[in-house]
N, C-alpha and C positions, 0 to 999 in steps of 0.2 A: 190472285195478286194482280193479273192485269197485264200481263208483259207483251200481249200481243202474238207468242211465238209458242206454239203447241210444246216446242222441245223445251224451252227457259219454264214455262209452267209445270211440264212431269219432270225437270231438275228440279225446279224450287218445291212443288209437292214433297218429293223424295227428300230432300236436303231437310223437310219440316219434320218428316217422321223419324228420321235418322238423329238430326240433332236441333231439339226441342228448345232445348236450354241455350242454346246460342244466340246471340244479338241478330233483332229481325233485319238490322239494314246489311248489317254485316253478311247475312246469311241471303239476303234479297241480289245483295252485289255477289256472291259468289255464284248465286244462281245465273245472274244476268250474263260475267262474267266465260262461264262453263259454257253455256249454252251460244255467247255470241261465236267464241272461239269452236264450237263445234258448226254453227251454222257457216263461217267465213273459212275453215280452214287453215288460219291463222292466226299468230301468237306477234302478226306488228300491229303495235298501240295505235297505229293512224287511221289501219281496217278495223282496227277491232271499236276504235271511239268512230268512226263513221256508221257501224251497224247497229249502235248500241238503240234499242226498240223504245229508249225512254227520251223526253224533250229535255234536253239537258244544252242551254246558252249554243255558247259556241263551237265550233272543233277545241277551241284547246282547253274550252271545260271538258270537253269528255272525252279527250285526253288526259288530260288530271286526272278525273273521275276510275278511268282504266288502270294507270296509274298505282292510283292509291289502294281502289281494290285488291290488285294483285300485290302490293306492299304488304297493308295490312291483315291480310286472313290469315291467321296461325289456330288450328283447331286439331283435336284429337282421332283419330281414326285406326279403328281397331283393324287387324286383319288377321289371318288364319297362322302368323306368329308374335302376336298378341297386339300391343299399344304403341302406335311411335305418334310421332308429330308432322304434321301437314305444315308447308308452308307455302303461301304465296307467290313468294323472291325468290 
């Protein structure tokens, strides 16, 4: 994928085998997303759009870009008592 960052690459690896069928940009920003917030330590939008490893315009396109990622990912995730729902928000 290219992300630059050993961790957002064995995220997005993992995120590909786990959930195949899900939308690649979708599943690209979540990766991006998981991994900036684990390399920064943090969940504010201003660190997290400053780290982000991709050339994305301005601060407040990726802003937006963070933004919207953690908006819109809603996806399925089984665990050991059985299927709920993942969200973003």
């Amino acid at each position: 994928m290219g992300h630059g960052s050993p961790l957002i690459e064995a995220i997005a690896d993992d995120f590909q085998a786990r959930h195949a069928q899900y939308h690649k940009s979708r599943r690209e920003g979540l990766a991006s997303l998981a991994g900036v917030m684990l390399e920064t330590r943090s969940a504010n939008l201003m660190e997290l759009a400053a780290a982000l490893p991709r050339e994305i315009g301005t601060a407040h396109d990726r802003y937006q870009y963070i933004d919207h990622a953690s908006r819109e990912s809603t996806f399925k995730a089984a665990d050991s008592r059985g299927a709920r729902s993942v969200s973003g928000s």
